[in-house]
Each structure stands twice: as structure tokens, then as C-alpha cells.
Backbone atoms as SQL, in Angstrom:
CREATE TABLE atoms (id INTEGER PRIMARY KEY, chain TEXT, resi INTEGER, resn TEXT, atom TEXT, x REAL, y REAL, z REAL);
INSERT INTO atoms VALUES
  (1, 'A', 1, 'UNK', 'N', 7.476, 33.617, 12.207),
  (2, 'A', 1, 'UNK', 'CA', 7.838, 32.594, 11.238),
  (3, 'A', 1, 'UNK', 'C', 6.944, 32.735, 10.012),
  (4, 'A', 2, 'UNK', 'N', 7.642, 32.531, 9.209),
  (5, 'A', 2, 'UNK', 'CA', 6.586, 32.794, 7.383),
  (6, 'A', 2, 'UNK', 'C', 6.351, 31.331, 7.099),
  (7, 'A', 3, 'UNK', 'N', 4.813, 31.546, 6.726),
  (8, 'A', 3, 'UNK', 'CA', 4.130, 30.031, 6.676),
  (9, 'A', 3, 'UNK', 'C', 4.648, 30.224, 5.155),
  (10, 'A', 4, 'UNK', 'N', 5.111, 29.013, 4.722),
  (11, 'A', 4, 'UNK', 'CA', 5.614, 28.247, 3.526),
  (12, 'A', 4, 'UNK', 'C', 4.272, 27.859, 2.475),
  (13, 'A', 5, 'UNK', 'N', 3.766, 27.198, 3.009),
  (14, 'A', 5, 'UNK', 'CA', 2.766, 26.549, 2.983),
  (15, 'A', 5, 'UNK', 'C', 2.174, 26.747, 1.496),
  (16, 'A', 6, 'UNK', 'N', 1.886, 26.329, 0.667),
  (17, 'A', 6, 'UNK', 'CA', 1.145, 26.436, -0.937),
  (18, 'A', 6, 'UNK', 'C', -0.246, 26.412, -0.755),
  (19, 'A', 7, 'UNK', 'N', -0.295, 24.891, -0.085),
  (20, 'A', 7, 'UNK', 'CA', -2.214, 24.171, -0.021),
  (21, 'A', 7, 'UNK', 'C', -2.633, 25.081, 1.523),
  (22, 'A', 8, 'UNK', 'N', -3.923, 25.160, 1.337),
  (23, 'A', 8, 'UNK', 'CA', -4.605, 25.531, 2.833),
  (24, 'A', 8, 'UNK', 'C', -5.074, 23.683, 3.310),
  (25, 'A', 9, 'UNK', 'N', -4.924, 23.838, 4.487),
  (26, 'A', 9, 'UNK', 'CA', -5.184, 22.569, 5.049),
  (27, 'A', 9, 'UNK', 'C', -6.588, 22.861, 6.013),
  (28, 'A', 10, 'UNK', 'N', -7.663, 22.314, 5.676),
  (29, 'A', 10, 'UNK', 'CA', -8.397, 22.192, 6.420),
  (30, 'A', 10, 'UNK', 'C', -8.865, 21.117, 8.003),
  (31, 'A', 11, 'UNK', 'N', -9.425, 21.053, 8.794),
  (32, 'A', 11, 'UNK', 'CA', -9.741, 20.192, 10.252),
  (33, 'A', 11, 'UNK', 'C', -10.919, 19.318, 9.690),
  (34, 'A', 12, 'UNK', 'N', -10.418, 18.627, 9.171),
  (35, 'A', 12, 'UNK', 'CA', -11.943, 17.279, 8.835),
  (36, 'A', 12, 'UNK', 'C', -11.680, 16.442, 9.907),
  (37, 'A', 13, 'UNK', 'N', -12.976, 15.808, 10.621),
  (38, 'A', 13, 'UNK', 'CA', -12.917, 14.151, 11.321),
  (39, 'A', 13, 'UNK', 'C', -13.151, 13.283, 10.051),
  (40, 'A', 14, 'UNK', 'N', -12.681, 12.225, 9.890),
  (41, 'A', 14, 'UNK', 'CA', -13.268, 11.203, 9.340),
  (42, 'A', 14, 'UNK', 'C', -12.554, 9.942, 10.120),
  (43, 'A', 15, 'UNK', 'N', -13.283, 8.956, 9.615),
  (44, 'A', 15, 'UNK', 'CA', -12.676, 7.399, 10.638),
  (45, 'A', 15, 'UNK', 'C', -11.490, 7.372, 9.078),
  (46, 'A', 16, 'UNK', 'N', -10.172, 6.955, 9.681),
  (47, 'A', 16, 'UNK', 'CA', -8.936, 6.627, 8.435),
  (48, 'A', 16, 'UNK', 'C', -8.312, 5.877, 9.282),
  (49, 'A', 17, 'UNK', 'N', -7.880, 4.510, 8.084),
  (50, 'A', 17, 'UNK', 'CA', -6.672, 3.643, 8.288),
  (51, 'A', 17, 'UNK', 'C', -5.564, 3.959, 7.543),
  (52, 'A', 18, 'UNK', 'N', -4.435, 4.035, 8.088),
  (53, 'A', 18, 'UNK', 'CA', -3.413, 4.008, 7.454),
  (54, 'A', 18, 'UNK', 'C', -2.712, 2.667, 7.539),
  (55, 'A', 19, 'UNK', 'N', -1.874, 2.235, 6.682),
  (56, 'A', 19, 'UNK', 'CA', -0.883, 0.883, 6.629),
  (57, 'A', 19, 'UNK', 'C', 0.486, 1.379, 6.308),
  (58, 'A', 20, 'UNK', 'N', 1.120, 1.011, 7.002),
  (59, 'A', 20, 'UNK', 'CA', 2.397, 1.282, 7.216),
  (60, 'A', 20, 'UNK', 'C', 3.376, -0.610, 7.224),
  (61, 'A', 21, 'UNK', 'N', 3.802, -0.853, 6.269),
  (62, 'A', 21, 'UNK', 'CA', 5.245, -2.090, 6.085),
  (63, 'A', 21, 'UNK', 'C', 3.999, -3.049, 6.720),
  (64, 'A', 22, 'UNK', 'N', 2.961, -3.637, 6.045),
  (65, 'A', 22, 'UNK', 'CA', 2.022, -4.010, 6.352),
  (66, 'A', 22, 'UNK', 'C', 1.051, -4.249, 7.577),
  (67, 'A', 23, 'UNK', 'N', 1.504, -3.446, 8.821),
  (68, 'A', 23, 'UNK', 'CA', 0.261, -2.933, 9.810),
  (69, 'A', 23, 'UNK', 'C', -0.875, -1.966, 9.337),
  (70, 'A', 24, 'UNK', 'N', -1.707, -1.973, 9.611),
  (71, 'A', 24, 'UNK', 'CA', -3.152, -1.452, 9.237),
  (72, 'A', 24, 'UNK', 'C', -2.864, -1.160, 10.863),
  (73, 'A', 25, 'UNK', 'N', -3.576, 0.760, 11.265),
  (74, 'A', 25, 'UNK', 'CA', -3.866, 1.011, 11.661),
  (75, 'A', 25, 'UNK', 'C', -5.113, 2.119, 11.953),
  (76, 'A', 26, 'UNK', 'N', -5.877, 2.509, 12.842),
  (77, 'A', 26, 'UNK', 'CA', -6.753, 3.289, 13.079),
  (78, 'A', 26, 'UNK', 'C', -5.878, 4.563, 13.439),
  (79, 'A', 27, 'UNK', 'N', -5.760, 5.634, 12.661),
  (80, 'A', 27, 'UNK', 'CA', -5.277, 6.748, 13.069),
  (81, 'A', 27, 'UNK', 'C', -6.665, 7.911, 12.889),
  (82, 'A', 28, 'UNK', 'N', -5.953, 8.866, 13.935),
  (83, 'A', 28, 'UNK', 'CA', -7.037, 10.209, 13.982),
  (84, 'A', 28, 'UNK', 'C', -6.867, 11.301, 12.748),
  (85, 'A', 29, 'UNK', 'N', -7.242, 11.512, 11.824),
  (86, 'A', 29, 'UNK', 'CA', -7.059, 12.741, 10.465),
  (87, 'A', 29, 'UNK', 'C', -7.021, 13.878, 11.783),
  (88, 'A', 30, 'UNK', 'N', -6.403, 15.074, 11.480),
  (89, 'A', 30, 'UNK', 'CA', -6.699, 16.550, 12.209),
  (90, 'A', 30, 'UNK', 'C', -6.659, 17.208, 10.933),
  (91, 'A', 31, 'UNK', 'N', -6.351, 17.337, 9.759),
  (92, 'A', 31, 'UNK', 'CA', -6.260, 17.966, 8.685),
  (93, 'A', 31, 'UNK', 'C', -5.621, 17.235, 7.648),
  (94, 'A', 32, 'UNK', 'N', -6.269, 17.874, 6.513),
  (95, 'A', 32, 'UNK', 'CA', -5.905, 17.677, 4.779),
  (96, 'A', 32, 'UNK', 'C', -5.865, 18.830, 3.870),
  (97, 'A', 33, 'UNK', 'N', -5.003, 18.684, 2.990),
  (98, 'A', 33, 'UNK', 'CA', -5.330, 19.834, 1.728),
  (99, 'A', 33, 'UNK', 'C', -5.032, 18.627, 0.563),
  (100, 'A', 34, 'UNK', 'N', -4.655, 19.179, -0.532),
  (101, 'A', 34, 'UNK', 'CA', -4.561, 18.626, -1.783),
  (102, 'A', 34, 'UNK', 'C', -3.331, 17.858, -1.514),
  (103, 'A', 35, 'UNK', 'N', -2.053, 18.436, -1.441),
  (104, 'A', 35, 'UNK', 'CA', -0.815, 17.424, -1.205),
  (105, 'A', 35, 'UNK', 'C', -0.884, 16.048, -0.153),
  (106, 'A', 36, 'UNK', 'N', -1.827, 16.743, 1.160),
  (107, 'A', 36, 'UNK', 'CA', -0.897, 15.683, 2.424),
  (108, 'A', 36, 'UNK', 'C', -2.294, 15.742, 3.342),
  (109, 'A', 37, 'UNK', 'N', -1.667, 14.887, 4.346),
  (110, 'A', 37, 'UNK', 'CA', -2.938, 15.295, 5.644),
  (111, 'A', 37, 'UNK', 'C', -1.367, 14.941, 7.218),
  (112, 'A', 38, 'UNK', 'N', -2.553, 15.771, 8.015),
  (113, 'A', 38, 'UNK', 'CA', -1.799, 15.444, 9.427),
  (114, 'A', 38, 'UNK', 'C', -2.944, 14.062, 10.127),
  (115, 'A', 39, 'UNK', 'N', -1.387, 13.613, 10.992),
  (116, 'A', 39, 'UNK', 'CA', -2.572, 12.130, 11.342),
  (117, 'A', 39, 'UNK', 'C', -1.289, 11.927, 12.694),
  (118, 'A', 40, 'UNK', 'N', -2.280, 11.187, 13.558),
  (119, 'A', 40, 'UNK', 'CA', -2.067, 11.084, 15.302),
  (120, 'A', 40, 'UNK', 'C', -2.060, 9.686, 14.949),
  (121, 'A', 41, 'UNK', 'N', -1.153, 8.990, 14.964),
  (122, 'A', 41, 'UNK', 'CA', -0.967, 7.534, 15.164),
  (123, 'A', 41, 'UNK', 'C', -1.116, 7.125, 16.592),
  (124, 'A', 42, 'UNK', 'N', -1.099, 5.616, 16.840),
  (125, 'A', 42, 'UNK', 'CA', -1.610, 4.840, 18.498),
  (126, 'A', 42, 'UNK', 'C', 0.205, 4.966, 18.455),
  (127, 'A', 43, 'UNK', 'N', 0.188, 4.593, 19.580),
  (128, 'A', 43, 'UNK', 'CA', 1.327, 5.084, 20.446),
  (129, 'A', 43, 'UNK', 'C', 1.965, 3.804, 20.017),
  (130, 'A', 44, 'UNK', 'N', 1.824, 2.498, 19.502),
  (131, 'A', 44, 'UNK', 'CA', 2.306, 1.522, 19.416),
  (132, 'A', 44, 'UNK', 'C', 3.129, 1.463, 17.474),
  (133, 'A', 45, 'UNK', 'N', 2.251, 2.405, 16.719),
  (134, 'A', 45, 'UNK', 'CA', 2.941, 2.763, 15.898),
  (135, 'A', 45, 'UNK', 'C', 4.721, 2.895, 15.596),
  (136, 'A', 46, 'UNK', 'N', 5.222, 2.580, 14.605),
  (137, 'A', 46, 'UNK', 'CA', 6.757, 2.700, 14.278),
  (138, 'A', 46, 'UNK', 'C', 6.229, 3.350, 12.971),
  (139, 'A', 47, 'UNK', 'N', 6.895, 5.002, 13.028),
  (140, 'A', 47, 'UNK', 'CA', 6.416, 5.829, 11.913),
  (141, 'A', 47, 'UNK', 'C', 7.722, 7.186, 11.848),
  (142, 'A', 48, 'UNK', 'N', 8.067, 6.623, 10.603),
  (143, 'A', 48, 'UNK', 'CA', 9.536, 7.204, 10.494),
  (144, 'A', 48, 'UNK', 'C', 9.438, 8.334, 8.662),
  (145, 'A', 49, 'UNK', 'N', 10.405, 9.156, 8.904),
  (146, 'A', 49, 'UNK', 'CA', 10.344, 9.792, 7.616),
  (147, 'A', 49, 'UNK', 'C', 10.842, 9.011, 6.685),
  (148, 'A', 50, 'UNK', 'N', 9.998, 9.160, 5.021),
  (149, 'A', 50, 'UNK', 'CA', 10.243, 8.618, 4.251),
  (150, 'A', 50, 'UNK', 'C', 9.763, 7.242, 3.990),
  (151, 'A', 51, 'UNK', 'N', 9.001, 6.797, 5.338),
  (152, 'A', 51, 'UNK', 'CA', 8.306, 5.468, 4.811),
  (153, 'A', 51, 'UNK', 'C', 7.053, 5.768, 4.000),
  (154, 'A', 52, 'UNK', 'N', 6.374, 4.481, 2.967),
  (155, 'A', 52, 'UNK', 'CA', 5.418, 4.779, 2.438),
  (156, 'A', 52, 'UNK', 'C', 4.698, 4.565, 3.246),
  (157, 'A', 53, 'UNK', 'N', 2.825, 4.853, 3.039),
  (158, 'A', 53, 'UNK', 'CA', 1.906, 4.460, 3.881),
  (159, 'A', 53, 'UNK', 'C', 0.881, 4.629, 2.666),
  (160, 'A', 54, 'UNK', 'N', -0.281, 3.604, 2.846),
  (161, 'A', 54, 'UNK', 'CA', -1.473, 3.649, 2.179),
  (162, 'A', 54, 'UNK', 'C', -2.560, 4.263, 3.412),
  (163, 'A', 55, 'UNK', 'N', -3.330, 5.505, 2.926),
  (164, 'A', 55, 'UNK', 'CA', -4.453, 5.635, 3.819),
  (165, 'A', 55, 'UNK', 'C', -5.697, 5.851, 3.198),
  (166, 'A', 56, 'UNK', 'N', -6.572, 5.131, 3.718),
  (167, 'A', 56, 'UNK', 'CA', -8.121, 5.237, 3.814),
  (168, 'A', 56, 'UNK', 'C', -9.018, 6.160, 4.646),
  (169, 'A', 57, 'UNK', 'N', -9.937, 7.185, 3.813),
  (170, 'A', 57, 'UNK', 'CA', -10.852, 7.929, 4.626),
  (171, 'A', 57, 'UNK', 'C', -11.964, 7.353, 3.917),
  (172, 'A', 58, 'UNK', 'N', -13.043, 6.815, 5.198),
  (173, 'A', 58, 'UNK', 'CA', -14.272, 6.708, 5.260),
  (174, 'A', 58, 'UNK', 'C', -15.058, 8.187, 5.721),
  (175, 'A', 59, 'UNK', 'N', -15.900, 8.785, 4.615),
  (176, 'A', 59, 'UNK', 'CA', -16.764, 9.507, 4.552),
  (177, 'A', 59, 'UNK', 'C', -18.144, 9.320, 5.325),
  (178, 'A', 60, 'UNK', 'N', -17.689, 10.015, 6.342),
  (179, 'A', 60, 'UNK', 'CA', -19.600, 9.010, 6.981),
  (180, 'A', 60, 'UNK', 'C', -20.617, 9.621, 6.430),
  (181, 'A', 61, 'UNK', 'N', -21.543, 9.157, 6.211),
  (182, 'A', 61, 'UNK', 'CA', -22.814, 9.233, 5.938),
  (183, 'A', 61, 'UNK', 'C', -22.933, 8.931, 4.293),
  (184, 'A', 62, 'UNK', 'N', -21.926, 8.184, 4.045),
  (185, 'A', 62, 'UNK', 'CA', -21.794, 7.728, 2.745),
  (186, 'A', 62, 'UNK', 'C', -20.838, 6.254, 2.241),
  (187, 'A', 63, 'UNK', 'N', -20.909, 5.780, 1.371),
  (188, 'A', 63, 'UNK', 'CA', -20.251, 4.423, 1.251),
  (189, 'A', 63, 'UNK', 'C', -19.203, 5.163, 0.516),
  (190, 'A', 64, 'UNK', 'N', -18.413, 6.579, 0.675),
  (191, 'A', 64, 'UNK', 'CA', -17.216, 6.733, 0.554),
  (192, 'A', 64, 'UNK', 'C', -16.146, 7.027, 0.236),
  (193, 'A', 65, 'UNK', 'N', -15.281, 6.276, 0.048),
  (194, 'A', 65, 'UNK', 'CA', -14.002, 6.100, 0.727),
  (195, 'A', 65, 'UNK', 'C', -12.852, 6.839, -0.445),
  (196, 'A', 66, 'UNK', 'N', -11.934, 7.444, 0.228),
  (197, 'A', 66, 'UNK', 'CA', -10.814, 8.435, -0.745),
  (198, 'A', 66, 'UNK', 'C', -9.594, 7.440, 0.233),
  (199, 'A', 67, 'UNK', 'N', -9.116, 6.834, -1.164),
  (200, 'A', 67, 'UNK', 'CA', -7.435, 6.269, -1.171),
  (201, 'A', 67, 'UNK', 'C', -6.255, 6.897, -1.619),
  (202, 'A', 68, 'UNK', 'N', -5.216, 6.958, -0.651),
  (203, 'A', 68, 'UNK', 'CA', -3.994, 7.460, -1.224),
  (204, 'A', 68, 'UNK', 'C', -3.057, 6.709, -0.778),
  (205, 'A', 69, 'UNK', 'N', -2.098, 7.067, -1.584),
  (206, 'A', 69, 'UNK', 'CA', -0.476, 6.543, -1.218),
  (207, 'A', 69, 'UNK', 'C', 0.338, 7.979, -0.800),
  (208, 'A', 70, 'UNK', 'N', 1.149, 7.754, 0.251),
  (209, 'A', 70, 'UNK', 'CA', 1.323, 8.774, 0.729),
  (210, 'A', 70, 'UNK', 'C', 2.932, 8.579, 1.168),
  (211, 'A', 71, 'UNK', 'N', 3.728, 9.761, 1.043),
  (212, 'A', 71, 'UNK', 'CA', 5.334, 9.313, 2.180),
  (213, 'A', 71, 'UNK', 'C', 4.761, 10.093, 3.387),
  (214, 'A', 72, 'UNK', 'N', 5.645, 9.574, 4.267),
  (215, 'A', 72, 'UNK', 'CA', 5.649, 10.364, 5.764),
  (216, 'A', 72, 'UNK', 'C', 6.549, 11.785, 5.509),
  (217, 'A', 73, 'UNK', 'N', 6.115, 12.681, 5.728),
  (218, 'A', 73, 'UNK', 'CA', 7.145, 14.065, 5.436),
  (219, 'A', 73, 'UNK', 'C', 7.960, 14.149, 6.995),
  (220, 'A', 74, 'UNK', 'N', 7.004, 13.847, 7.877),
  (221, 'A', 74, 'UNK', 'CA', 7.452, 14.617, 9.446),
  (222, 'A', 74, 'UNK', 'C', 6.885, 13.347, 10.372),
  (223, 'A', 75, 'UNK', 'N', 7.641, 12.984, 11.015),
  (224, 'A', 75, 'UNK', 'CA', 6.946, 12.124, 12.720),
  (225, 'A', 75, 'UNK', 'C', 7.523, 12.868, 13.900),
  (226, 'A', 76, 'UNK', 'N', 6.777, 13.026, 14.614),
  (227, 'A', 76, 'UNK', 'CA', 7.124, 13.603, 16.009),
  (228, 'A', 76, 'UNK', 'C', 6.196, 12.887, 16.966),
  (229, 'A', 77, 'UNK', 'N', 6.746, 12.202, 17.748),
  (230, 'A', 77, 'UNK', 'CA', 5.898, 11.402, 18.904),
  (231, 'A', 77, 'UNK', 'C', 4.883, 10.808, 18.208),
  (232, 'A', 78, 'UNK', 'N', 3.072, 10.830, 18.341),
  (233, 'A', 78, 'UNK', 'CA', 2.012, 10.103, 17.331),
  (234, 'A', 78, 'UNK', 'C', 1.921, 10.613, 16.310),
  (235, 'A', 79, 'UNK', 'N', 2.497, 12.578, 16.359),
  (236, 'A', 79, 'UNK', 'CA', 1.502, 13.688, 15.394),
  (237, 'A', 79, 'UNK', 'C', 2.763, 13.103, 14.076),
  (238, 'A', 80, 'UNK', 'N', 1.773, 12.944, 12.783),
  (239, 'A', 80, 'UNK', 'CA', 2.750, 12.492, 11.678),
  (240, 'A', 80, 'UNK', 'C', 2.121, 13.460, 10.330),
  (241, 'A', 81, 'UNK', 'N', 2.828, 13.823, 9.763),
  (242, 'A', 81, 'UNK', 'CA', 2.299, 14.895, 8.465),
  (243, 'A', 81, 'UNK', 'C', 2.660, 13.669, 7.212),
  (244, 'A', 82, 'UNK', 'N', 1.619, 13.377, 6.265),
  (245, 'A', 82, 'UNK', 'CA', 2.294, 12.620, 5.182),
  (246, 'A', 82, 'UNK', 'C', 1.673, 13.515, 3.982),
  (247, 'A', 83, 'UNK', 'N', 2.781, 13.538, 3.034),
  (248, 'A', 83, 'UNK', 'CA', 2.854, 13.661, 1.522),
  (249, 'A', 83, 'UNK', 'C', 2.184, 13.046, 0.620),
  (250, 'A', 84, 'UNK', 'N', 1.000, 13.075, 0.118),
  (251, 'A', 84, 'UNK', 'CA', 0.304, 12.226, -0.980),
  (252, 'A', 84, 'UNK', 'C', 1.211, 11.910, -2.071),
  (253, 'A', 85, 'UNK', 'N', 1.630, 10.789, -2.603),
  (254, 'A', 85, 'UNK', 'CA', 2.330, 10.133, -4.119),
  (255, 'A', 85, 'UNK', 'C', 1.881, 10.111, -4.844),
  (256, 'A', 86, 'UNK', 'N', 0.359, 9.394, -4.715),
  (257, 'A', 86, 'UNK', 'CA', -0.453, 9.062, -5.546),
  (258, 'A', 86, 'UNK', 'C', -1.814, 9.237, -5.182),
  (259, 'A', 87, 'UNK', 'N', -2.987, 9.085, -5.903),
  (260, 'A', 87, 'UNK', 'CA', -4.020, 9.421, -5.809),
  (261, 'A', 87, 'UNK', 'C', -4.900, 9.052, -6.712),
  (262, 'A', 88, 'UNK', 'N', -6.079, 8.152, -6.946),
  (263, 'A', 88, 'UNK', 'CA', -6.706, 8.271, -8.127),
  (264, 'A', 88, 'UNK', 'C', -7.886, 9.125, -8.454),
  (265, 'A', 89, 'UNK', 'N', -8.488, 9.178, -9.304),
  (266, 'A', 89, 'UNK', 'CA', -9.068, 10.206, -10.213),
  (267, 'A', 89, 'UNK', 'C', -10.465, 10.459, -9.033),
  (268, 'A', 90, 'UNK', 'N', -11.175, 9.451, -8.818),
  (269, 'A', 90, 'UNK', 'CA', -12.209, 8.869, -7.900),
  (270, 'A', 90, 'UNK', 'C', -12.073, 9.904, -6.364),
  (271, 'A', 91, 'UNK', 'N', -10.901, 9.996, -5.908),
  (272, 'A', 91, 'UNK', 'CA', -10.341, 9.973, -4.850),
  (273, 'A', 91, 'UNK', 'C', -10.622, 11.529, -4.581),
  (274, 'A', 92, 'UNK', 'N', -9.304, 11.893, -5.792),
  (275, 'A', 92, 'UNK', 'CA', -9.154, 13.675, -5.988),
  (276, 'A', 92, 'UNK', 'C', -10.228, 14.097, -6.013),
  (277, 'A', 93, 'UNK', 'N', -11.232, 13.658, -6.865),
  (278, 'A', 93, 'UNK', 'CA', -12.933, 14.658, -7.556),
  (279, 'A', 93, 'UNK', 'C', -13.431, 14.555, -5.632),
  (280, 'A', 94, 'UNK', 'N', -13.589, 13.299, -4.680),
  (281, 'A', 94, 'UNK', 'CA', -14.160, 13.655, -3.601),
  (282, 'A', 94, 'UNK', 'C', -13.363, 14.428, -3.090),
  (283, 'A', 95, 'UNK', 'N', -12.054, 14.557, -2.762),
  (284, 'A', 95, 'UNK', 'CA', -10.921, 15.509, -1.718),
  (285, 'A', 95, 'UNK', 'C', -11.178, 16.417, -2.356),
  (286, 'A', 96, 'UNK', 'N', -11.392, 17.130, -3.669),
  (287, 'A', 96, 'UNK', 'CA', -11.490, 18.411, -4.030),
  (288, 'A', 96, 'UNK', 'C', -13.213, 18.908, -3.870),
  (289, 'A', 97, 'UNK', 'N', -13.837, 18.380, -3.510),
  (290, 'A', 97, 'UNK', 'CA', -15.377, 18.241, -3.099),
  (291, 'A', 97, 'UNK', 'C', -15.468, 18.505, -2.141),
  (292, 'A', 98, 'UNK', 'N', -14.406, 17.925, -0.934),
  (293, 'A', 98, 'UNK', 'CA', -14.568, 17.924, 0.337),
  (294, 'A', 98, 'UNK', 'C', -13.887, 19.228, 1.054),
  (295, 'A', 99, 'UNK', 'N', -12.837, 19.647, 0.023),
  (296, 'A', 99, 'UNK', 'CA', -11.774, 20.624, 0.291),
  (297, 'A', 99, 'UNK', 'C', -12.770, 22.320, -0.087),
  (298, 'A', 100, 'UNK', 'N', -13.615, 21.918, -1.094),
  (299, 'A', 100, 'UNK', 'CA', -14.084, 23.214, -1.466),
  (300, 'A', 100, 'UNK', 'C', -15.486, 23.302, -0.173),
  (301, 'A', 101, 'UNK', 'N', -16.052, 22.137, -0.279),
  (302, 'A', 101, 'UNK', 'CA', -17.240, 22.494, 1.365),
  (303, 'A', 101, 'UNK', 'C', -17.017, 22.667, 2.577),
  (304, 'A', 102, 'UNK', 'N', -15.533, 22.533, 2.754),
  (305, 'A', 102, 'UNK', 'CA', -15.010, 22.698, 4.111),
  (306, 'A', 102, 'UNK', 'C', -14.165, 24.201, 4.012),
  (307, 'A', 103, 'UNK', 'N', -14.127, 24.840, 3.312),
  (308, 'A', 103, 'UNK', 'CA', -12.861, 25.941, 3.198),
  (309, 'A', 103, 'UNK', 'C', -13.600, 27.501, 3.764),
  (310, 'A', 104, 'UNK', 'N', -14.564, 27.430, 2.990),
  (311, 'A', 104, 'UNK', 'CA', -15.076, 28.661, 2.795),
  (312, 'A', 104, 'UNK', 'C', -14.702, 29.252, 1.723),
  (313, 'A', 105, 'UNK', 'N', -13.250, 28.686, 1.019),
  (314, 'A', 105, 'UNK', 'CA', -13.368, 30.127, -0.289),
  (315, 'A', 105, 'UNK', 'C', -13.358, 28.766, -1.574),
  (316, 'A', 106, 'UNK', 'N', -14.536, 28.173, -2.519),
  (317, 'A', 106, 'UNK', 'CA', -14.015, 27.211, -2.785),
  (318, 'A', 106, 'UNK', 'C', -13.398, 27.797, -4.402),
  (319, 'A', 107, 'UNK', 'N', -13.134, 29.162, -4.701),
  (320, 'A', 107, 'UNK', 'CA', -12.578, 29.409, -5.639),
  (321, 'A', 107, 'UNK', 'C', -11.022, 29.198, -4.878),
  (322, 'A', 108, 'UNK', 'N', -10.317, 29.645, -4.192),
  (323, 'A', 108, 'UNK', 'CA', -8.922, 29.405, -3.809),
  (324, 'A', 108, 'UNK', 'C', -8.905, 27.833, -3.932),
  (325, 'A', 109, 'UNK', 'N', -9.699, 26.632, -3.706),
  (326, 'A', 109, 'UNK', 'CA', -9.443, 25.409, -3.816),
  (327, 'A', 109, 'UNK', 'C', -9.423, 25.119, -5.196),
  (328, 'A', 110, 'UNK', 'N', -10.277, 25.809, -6.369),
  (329, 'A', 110, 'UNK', 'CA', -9.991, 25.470, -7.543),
  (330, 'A', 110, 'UNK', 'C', -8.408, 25.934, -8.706),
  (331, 'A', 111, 'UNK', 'N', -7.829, 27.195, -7.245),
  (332, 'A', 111, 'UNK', 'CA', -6.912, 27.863, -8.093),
  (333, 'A', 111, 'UNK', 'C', -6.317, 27.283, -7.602),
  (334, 'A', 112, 'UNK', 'N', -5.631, 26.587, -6.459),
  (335, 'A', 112, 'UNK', 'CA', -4.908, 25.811, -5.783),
  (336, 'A', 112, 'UNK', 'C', -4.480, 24.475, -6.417),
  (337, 'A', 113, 'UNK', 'N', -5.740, 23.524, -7.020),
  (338, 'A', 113, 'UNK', 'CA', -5.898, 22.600, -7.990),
  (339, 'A', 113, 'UNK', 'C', -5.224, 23.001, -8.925),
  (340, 'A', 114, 'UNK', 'N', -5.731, 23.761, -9.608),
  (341, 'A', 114, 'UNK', 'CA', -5.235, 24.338, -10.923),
  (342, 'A', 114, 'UNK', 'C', -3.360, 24.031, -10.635),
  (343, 'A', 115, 'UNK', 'N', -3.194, 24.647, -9.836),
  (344, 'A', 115, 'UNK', 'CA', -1.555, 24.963, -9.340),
  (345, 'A', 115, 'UNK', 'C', -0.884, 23.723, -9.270),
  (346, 'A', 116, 'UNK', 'N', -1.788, 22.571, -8.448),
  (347, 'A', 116, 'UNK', 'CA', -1.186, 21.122, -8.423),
  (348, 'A', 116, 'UNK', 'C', -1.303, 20.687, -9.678),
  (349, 'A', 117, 'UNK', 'N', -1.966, 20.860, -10.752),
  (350, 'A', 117, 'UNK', 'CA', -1.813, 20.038, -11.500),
  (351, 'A', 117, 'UNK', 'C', -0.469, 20.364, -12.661),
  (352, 'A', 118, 'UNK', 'N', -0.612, 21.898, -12.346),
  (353, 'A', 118, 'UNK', 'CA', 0.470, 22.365, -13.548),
  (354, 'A', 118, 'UNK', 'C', 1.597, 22.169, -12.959),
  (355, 'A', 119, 'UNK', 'N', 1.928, 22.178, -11.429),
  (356, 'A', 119, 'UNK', 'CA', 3.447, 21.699, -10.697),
  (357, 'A', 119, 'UNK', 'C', 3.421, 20.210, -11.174),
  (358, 'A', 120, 'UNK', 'N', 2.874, 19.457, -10.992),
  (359, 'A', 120, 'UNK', 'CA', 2.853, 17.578, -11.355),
  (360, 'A', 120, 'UNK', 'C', 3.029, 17.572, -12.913);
């Protein structure tokens, strides 16, 4: 199968809430790149394509926190892939901070950037 794929997605932990049609929940991050992240919802979750969701990552060892607005691209059982909408300025400078110390190549994260901004 040919990976599609544009962004490299990296394996961060961080503690993240997502809100979904106003539930706030504790979901598990397994990965992020610039567009989206993958996230393991509680089993009690209702998480469907195309809903919005707001999510929160708390940065530990720091006061923080990267907000997005996001659609759901994919749900399958908990594992859910969402699409970033939005993002503010605050947010991006840490995810592109976090994306270049976690990668290993952090020139591909700046050409990658580069790429999101001229597609948007």
C-alpha cells in the first residue's frame, strides 16, 4: 500500500481533552503532525466522522497547553484520527517546536510547514 500521507506524524504522550457536542473527555494522543493527531477515546465515547471536536494538550513539565479545533476524519471502535480546522498562532509556534524535537529531521518539519502554509 502507498502511504499518502504529506505530514510525518510523530508518538508524543501528553495528558489531552477532547470535547465533543459538549462532553469533555480524557483521551490518549498516540500521534500528531501539523494537520491532525490520532486519539483512543473511553469506550463510552459517541465519535462519528465529521463531527467537530475541541482538543487540549497539556505539555508536562510546563504550564503549556496547545488548542485546536479539529473534524474527526476516521472513527473505528476508540482509535479516532482528527483533522485540525483551526489553530492559533500560540498553539502552531509550540506544535512546530514540539514536531521539530520529536522528529529527528527538524529541517523536513520546517519544509513541511512551509507546505501547510502555502496549501491554506
Amino acid at each position: 500500500m502507498t502511504e499518502k500521507r504529506l505530514f510525518q506524524r510523530i508518538k508524543f504522550a501528553a495528558e489531552t481533552e477532547a470535547e465533543i457536542n459538549g462532553t469533555r473527555y480524557s483521551v490518549t494522543l498516540l500521534d500528531i503532525s501539523l494537520k491532525g493527531a490520532l486519539l483512543i477515546f473511553p469506550d463510552e465515547a459517541i465519535v462519528d466522522k465529521g463531527m467537530v471536536c475541541h482538543l487540549i494538550l497539556h505539555l508536562d513539565l510546563s504550564d503549556v497547553t496547545l488548542s485546536f479545533t479539529g473534524m474527526v476524519a476516521h472513527s473505528h471502535d476508540n482509535l479516532t484520527g482528527v483533522k485540525f480546522i483551526t489553530i492559533d498562532i500560540d498553539s502552531m509556534t509550540h506544535l512546530r517546536n514540539l514536531l521539530e524535537l520529536n522528529s529527528g529531521d527538524p529541517d523536513l518539519v520546517r519544509s513541511e510547514l512551509n507546505a501547510f502554509i502555502c496549501a491554506d
